[in-house]
C-alpha positions as CSV (number, residue, x, y, z in Angstrom):
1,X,87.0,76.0,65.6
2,X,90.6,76.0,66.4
3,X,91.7,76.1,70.1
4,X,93.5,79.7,69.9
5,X,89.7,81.5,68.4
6,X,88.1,79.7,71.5
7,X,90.6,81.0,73.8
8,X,90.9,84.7,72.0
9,X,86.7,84.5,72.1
10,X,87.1,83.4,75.8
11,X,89.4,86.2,76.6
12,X,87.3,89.0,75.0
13,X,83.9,87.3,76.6
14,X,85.4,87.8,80.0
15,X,87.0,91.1,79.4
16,X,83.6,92.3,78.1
17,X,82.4,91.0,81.3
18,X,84.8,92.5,83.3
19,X,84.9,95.6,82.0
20,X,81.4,96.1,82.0
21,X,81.3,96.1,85.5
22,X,83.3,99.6,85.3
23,X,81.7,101.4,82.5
24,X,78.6,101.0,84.1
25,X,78.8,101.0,87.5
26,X,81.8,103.1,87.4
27,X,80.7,106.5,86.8
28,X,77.8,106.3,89.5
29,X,78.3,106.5,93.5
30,X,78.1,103.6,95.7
31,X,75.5,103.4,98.3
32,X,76.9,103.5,101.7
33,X,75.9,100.5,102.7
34,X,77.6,98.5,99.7
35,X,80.5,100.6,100.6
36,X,80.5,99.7,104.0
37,X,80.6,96.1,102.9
38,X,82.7,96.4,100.2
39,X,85.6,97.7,102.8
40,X,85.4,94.2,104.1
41,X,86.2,92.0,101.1
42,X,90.1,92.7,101.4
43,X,90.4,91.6,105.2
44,X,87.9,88.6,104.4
45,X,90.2,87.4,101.7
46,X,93.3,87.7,103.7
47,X,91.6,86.2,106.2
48,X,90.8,82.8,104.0
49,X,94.1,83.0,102.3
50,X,96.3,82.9,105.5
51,X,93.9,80.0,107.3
52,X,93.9,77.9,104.5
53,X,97.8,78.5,104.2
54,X,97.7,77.7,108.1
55,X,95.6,74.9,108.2
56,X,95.6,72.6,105.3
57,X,98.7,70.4,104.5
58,X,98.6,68.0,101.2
59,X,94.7,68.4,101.4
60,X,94.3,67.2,104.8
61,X,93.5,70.0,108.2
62,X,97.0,69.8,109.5
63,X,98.1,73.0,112.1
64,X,101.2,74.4,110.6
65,X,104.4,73.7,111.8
66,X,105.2,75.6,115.2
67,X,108.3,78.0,113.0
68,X,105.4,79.1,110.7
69,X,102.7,79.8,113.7
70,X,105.4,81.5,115.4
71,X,106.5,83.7,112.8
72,X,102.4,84.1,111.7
73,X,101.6,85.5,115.4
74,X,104.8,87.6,115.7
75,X,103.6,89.1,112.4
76,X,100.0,89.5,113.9
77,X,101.4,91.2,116.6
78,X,103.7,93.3,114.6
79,X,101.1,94.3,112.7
80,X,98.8,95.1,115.3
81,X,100.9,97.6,117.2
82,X,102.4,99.6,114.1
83,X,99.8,99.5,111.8
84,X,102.2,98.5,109.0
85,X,101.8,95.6,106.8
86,X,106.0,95.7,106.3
87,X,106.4,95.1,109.7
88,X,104.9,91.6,109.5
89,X,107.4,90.7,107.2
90,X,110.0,92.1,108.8
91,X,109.2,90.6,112.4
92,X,108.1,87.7,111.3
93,X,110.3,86.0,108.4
94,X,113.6,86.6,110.4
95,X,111.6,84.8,113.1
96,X,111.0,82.3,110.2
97,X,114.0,81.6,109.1
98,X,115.6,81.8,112.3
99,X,112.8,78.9,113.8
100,X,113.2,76.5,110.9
101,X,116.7,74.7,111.7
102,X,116.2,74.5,115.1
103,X,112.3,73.2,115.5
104,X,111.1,70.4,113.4
């Protein structure tokens, strides 16, 4: 087999796969309870996404520098009162950038 059929056979495998998943799962309701948890995959991912961003420095757990925690909690707070996702960036990036030069 040449490399490009195994990777053309790999992509339609997975897309089968994939796909699958909505054809036949698609066109029938939820249970509530799989809802309910399903509502909490998007915060959980966030959640590992920003703590590993936070925490782990060339492979080692390392706290981020102090511009980054700052501009992370002013975002967090930002956040928190407006209810807007934007308004983490724009709190806490100026904050950022702002931070940088002047801490180490």
């Amino acid at each position: 087999m040449t490399p490009w059929l195994v990777i053309v056979a790999v992509a339609l495998g997975t897309y089968a796969i994939r796909a699958s998943m909505f054809v036949l799962v698609g066109v029938r309701p939820l249970p509530r309870r799989l809802e309910a948890m399903l509502g909490l995959v998007a915060p959980a991912a966030v959640a590992a996404l920003v703590s590993s961003i936070v925490l782990i420095r060339a492979g080692s757990v390392e706290p981020a520098p102090i511009p980054e925690l700052a501009a992370i909690a002013a975002g967090l707070v930002a956040v928190r009162r407006t209810g807007n996702v934007l308004a983490a960036f724009a709190v806490g990036m100026p904050l950022f950038w702002l931070l940088t030069p002047a801490l180490p």
